[in-house]
Biopython code that builds the backbone (N, CA, C, O; Angstrom):
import numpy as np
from Bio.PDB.StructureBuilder import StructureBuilder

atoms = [
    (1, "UNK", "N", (-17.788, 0.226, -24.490)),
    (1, "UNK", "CA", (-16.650, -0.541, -24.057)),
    (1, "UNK", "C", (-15.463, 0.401, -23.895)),
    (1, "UNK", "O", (-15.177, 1.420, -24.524)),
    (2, "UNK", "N", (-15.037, -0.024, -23.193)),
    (2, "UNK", "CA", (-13.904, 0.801, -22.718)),
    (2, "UNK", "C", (-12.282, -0.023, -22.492)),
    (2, "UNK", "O", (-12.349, -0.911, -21.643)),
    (3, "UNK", "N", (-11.140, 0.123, -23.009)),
    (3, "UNK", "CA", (-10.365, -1.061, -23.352)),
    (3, "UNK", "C", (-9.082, -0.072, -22.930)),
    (3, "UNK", "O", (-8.667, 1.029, -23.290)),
    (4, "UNK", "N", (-8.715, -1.034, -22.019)),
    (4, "UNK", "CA", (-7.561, -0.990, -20.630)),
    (4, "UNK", "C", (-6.566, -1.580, -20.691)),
    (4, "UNK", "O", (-6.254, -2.330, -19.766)),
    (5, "UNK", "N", (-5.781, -1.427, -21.772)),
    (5, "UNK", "CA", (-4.436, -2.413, -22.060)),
    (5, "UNK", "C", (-3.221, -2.151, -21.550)),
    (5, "UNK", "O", (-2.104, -2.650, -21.688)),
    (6, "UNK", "N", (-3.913, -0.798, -20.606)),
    (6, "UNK", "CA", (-2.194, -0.883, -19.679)),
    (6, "UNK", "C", (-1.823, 0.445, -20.017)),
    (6, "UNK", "O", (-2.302, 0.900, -21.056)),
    (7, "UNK", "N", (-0.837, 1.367, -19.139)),
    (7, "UNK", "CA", (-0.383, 2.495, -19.242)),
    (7, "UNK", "C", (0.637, 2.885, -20.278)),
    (7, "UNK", "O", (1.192, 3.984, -20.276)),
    (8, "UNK", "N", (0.925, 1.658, -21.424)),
    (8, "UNK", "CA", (2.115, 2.026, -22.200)),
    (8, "UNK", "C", (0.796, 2.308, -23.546)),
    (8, "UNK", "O", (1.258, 2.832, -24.559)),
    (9, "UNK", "N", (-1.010, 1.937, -23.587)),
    (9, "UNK", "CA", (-1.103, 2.720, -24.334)),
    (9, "UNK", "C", (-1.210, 4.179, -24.798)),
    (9, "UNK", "O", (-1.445, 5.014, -23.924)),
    (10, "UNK", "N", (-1.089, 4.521, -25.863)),
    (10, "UNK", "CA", (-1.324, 5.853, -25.678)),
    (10, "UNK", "C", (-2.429, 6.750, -26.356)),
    (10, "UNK", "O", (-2.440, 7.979, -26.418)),
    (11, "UNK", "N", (-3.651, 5.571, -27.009)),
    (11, "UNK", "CA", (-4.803, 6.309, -27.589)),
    (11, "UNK", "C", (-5.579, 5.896, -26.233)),
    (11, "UNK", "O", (-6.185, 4.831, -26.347)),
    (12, "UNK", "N", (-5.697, 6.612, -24.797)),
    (12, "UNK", "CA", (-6.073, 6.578, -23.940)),
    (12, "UNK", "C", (-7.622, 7.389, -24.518)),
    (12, "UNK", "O", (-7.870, 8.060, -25.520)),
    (13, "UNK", "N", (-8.478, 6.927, -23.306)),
    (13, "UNK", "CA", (-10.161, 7.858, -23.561)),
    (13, "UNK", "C", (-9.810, 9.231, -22.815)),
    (13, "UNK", "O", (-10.159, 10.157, -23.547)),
    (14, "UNK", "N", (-9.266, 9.678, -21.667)),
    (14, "UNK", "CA", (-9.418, 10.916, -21.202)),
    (14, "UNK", "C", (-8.391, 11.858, -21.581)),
    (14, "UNK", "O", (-8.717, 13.020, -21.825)),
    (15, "UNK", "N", (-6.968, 11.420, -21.671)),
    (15, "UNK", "CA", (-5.820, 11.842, -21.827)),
    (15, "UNK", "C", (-5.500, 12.061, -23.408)),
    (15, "UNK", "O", (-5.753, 11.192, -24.243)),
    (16, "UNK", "N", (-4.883, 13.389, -23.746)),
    (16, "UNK", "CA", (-3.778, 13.134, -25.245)),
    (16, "UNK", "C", (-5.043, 12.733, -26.292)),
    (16, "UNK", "O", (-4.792, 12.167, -27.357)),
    (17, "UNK", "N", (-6.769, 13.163, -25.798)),
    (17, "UNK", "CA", (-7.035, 12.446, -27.209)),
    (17, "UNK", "C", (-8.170, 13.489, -27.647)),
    (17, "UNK", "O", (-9.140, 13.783, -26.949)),
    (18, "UNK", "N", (-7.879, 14.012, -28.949)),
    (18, "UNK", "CA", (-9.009, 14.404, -29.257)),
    (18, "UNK", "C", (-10.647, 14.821, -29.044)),
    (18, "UNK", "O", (-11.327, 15.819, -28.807)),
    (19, "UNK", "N", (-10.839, 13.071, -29.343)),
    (19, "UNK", "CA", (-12.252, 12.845, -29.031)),
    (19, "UNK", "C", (-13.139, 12.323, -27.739)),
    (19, "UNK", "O", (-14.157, 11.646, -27.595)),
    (20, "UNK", "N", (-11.880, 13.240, -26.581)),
    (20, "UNK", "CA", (-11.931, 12.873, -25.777)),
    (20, "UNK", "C", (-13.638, 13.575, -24.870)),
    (20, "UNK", "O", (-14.347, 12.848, -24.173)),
    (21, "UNK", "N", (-13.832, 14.548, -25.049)),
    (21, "UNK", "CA", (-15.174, 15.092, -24.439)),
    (21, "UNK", "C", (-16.283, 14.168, -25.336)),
    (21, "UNK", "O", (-17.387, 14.135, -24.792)),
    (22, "UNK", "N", (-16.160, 13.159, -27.035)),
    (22, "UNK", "CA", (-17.077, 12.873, -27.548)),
    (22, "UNK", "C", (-16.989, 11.359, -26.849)),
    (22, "UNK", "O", (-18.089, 10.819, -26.738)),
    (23, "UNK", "N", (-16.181, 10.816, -26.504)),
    (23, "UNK", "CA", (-16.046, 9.828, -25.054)),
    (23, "UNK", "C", (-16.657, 9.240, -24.177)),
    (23, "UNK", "O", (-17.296, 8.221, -23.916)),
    (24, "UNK", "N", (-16.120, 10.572, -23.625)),
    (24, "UNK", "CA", (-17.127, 10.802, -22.135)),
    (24, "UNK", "C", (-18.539, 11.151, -21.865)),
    (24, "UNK", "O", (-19.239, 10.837, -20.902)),
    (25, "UNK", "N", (-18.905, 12.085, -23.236)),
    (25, "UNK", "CA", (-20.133, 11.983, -23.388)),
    (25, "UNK", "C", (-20.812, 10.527, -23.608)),
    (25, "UNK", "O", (-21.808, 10.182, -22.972)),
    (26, "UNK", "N", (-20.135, 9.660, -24.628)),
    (26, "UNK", "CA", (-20.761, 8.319, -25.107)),
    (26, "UNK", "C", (-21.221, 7.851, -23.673)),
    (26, "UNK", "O", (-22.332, 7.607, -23.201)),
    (27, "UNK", "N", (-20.088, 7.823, -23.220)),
    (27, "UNK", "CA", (-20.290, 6.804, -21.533)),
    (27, "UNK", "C", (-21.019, 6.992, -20.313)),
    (27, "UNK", "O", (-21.362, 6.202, -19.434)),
    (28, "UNK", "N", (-21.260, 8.908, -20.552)),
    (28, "UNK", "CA", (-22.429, 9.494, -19.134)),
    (28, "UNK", "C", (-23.276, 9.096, -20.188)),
    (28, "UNK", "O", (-24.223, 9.239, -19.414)),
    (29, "UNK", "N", (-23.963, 8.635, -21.503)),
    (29, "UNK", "CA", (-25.620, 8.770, -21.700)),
    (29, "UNK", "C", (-25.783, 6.570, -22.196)),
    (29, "UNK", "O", (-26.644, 6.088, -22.933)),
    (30, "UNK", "N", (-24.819, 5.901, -21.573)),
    (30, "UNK", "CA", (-24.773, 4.707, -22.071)),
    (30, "UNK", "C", (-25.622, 4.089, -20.590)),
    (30, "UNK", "O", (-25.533, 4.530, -19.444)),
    (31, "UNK", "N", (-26.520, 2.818, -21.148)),
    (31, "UNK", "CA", (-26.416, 2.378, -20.632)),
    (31, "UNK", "C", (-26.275, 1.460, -19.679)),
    (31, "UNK", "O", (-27.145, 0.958, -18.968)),
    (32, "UNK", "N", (-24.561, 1.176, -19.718)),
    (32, "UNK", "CA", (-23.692, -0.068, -19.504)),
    (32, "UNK", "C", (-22.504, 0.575, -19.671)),
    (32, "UNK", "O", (-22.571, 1.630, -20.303)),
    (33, "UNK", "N", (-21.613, 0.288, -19.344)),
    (33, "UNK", "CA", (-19.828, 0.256, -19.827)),
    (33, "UNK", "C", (-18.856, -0.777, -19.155)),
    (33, "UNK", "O", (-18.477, -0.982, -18.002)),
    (34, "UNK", "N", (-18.650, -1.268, -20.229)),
    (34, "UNK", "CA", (-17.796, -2.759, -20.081)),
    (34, "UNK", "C", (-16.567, -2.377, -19.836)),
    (34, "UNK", "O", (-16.184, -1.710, -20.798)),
    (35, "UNK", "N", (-15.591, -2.482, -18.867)),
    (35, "UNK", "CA", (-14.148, -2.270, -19.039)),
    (35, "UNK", "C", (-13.273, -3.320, -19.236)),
    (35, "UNK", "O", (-13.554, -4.379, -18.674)),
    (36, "UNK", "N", (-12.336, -3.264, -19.869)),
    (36, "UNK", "CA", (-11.675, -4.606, -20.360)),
    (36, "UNK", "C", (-10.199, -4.765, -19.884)),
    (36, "UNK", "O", (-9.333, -4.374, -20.666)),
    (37, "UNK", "N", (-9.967, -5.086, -19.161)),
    (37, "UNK", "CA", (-8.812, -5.180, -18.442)),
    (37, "UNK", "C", (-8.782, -5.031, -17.087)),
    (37, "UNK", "O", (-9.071, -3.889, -16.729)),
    (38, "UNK", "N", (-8.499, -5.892, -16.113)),
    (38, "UNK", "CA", (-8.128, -5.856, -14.417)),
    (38, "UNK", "C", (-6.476, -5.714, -13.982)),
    (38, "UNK", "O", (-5.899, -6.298, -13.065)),
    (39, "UNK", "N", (-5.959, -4.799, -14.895)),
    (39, "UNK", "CA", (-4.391, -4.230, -14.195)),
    (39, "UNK", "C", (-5.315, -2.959, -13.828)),
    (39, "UNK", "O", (-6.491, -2.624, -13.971)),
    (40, "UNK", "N", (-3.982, -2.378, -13.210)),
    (40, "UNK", "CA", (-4.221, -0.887, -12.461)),
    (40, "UNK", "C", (-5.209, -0.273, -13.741)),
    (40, "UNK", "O", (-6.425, -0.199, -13.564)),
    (41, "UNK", "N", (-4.626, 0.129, -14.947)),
    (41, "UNK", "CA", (-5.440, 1.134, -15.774)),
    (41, "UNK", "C", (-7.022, 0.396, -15.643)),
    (41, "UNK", "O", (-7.912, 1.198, -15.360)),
    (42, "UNK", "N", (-7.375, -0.800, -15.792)),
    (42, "UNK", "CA", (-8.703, -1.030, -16.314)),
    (42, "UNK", "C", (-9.255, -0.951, -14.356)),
    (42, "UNK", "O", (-10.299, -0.310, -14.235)),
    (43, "UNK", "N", (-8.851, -1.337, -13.390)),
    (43, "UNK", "CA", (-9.448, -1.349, -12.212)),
    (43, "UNK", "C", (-9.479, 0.412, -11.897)),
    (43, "UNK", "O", (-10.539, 0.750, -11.371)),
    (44, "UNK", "N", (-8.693, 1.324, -12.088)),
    (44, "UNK", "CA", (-8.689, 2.457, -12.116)),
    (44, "UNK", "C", (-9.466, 3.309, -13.179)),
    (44, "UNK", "O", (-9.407, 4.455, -12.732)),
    (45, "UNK", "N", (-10.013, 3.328, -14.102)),
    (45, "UNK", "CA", (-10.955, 3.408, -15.236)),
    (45, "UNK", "C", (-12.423, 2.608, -14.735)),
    (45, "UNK", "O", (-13.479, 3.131, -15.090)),
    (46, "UNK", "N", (-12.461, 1.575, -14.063)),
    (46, "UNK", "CA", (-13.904, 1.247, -13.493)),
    (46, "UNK", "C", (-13.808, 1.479, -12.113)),
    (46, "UNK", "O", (-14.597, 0.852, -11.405)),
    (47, "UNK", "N", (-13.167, 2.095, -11.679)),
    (47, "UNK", "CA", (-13.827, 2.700, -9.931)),
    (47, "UNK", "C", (-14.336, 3.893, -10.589)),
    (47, "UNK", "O", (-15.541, 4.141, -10.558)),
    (48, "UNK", "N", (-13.519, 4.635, -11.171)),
    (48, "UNK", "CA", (-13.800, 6.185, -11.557)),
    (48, "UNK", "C", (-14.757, 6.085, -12.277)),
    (48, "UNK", "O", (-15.335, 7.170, -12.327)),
    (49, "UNK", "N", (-15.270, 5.277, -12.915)),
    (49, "UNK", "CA", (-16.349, 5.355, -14.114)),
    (49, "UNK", "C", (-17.873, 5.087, -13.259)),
    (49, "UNK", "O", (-19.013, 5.536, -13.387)),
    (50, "UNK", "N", (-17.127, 3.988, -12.220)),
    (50, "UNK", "CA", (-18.567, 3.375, -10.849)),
    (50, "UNK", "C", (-18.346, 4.923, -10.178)),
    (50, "UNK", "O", (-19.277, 5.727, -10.220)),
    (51, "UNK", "N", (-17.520, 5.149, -9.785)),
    (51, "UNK", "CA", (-17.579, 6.573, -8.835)),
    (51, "UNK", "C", (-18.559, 7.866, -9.511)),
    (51, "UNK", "O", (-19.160, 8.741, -8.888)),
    (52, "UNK", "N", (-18.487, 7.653, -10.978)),
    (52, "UNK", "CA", (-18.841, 9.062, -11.348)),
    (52, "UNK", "C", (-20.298, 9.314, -11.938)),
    (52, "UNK", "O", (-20.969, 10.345, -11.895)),
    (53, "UNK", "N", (-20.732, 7.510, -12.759)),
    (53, "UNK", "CA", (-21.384, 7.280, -13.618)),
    (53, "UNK", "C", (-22.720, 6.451, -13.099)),
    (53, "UNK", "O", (-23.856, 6.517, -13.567)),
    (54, "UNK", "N", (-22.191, 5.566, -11.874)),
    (54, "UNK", "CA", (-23.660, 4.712, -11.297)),
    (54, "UNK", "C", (-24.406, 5.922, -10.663)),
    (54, "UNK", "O", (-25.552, 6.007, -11.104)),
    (55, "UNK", "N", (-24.162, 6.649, -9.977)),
    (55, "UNK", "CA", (-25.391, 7.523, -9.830)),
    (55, "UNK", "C", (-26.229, 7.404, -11.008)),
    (55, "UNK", "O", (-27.210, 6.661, -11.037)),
    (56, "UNK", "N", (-25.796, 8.245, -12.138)),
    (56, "UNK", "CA", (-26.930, 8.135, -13.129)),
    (56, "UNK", "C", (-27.436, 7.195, -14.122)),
    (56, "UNK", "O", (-27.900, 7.319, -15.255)),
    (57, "UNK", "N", (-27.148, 6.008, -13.176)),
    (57, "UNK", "CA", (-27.788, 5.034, -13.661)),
    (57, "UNK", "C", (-27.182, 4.063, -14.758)),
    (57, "UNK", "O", (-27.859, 3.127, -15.184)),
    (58, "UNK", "N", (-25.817, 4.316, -15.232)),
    (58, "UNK", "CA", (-24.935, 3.651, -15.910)),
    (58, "UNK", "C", (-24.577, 2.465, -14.974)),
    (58, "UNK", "O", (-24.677, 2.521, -13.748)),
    (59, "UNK", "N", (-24.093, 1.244, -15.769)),
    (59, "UNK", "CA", (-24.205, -0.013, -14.983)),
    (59, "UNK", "C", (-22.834, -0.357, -15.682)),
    (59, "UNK", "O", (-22.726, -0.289, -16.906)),
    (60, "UNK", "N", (-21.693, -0.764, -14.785)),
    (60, "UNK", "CA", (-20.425, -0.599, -14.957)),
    (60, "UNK", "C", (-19.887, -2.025, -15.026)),
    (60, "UNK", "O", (-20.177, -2.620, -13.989)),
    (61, "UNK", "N", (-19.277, -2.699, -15.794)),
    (61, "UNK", "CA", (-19.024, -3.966, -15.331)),
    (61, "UNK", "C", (-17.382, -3.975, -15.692)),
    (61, "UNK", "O", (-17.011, -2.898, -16.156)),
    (62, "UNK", "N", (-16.283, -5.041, -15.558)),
    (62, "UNK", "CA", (-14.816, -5.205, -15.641)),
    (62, "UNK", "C", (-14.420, -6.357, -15.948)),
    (62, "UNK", "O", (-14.083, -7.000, -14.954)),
    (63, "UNK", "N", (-14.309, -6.927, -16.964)),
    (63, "UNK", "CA", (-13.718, -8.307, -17.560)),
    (63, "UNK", "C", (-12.114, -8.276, -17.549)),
    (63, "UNK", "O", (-11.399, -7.388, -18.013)),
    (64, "UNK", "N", (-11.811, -9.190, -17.053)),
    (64, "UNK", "CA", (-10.297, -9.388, -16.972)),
    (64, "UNK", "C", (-10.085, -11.095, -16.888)),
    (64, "UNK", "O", (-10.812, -11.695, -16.096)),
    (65, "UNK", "N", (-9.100, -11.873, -17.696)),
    (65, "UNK", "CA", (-8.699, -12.819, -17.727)),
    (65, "UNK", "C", (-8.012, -13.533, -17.064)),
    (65, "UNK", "O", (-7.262, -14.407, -17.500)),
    (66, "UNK", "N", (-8.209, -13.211, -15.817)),
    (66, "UNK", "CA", (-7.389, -13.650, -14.925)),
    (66, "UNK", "C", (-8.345, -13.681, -13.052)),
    (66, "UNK", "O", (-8.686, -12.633, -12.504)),
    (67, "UNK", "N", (-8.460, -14.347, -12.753)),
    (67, "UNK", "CA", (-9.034, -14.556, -11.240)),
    (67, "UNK", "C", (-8.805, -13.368, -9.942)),
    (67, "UNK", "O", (-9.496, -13.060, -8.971)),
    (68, "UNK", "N", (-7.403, -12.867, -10.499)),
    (68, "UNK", "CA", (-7.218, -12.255, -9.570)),
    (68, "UNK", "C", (-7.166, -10.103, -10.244)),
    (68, "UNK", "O", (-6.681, -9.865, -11.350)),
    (69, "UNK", "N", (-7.558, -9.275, -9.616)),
    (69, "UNK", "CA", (-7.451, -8.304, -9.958)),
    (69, "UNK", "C", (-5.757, -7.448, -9.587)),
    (69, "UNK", "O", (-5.126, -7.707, -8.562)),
    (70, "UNK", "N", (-5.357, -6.620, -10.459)),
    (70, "UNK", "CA", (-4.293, -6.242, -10.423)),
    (70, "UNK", "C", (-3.285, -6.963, -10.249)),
    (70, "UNK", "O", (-2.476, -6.561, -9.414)),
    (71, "UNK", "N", (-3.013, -8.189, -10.933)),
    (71, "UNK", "CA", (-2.036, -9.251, -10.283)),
    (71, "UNK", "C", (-0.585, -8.886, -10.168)),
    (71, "UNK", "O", (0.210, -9.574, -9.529)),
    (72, "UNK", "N", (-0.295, -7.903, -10.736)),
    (72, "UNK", "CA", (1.301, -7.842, -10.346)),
    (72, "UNK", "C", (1.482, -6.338, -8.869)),
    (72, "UNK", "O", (2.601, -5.852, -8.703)),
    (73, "UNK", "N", (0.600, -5.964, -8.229)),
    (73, "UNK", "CA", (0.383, -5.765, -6.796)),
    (73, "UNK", "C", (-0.322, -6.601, -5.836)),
    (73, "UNK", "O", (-1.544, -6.665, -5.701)),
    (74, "UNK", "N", (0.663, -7.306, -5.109)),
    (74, "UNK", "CA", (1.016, -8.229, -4.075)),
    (74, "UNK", "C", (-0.347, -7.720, -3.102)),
    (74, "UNK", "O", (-0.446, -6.554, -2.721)),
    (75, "UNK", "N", (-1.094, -8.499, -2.859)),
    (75, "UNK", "CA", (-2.655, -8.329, -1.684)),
    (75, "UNK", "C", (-3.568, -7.116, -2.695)),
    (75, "UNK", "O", (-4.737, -6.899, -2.376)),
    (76, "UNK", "N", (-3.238, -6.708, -3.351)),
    (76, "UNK", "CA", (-4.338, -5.120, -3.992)),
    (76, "UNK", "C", (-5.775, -6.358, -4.150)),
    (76, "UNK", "O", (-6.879, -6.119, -3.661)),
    (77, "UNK", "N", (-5.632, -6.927, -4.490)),
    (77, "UNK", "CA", (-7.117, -7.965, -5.009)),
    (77, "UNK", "C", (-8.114, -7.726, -3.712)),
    (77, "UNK", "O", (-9.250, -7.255, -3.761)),
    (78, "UNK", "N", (-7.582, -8.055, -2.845)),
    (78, "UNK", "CA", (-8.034, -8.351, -1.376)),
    (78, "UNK", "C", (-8.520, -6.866, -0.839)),
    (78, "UNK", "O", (-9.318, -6.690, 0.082)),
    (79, "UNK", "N", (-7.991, -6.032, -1.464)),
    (79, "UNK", "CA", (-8.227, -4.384, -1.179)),
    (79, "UNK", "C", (-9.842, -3.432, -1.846)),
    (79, "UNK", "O", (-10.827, -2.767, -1.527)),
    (80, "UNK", "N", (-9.017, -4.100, -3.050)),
    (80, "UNK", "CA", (-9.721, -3.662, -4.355)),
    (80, "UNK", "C", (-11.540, -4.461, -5.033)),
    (80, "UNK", "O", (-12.547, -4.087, -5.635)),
    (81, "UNK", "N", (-11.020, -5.589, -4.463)),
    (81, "UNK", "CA", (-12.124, -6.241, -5.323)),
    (81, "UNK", "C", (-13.499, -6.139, -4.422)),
    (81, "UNK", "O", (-14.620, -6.179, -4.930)),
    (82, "UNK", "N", (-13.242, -5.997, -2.967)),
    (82, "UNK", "CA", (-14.325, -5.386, -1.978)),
    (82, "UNK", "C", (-14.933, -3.987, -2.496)),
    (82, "UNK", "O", (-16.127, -3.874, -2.773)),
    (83, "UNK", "N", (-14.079, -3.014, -2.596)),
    (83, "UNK", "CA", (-14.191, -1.871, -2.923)),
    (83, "UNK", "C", (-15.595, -1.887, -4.337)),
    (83, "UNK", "O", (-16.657, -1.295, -4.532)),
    (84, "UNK", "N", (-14.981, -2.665, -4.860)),
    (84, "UNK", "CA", (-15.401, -2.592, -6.668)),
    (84, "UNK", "C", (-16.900, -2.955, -6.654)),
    (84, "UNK", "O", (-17.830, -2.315, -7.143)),
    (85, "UNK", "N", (-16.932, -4.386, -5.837)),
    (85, "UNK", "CA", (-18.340, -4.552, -5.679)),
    (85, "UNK", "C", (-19.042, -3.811, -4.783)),
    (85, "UNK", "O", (-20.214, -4.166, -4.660)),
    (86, "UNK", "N", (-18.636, -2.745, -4.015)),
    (86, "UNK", "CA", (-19.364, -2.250, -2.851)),
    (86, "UNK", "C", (-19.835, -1.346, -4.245)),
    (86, "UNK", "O", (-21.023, -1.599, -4.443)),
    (87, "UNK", "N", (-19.357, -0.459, -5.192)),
    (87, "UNK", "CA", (-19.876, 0.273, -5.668)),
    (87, "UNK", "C", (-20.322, -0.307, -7.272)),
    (87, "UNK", "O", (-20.197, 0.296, -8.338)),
    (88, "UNK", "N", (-20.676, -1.179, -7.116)),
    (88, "UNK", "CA", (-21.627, -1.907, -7.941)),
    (88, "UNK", "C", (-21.209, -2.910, -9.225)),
    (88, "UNK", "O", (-22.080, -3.577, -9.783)),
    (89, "UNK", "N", (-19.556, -2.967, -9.719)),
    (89, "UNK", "CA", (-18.855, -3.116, -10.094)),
    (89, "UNK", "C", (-19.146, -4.730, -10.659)),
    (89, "UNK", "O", (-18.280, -5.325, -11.300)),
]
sb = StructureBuilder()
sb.init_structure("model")
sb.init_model(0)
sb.init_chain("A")
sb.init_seg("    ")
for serial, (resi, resn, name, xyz) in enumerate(atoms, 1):
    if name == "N":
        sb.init_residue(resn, " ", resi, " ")
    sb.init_atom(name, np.array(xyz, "f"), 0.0, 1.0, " ", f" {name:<3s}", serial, name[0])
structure = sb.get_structure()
């Protein structure tokens, strides 16, 4: 799982953290990774994770509480949510 609460956190997985290569390892040999949040950080954390990780067979999914993706950018849903499922999302 991977948990997307927005850019004001700051125990981020890639950035500023430690255990950040023990991470990324978890997530290239998982396989599944749930992302939890549909603002920019969690839709940006599951393209890159679908971009990097479905090749090898990791299966990426994005829970967000809300119908629409990125809701405080005006049309991004309509952009984005094509995108997401084209790459398996």
């Amino acid at each position: 799982m991977v948990l997307c609460t927005g850019a004001e956190y700051s125990g981020g997985v890639f950035r500023n953290d430690p255990n950040a290569h023990n991470k990324r390892l978890a997530i290239s040999t998982a396989k599944s990774v749930l992302v939890l949040g549909g603002g920019a950080t969690g839709v940006e954390a599951a393209g890159y994770l679908a971009e990097k990780q479905t090749p090898n067979g990791v299966k990426i999914g994005l829970l967000h509480n809300n119908d629409i993706l990125l809701p405080r950018i005006k049309g991004a849903h309509a952009k984005i949510h094509p995108y997401l499922l084209k790459l398996g999302v």
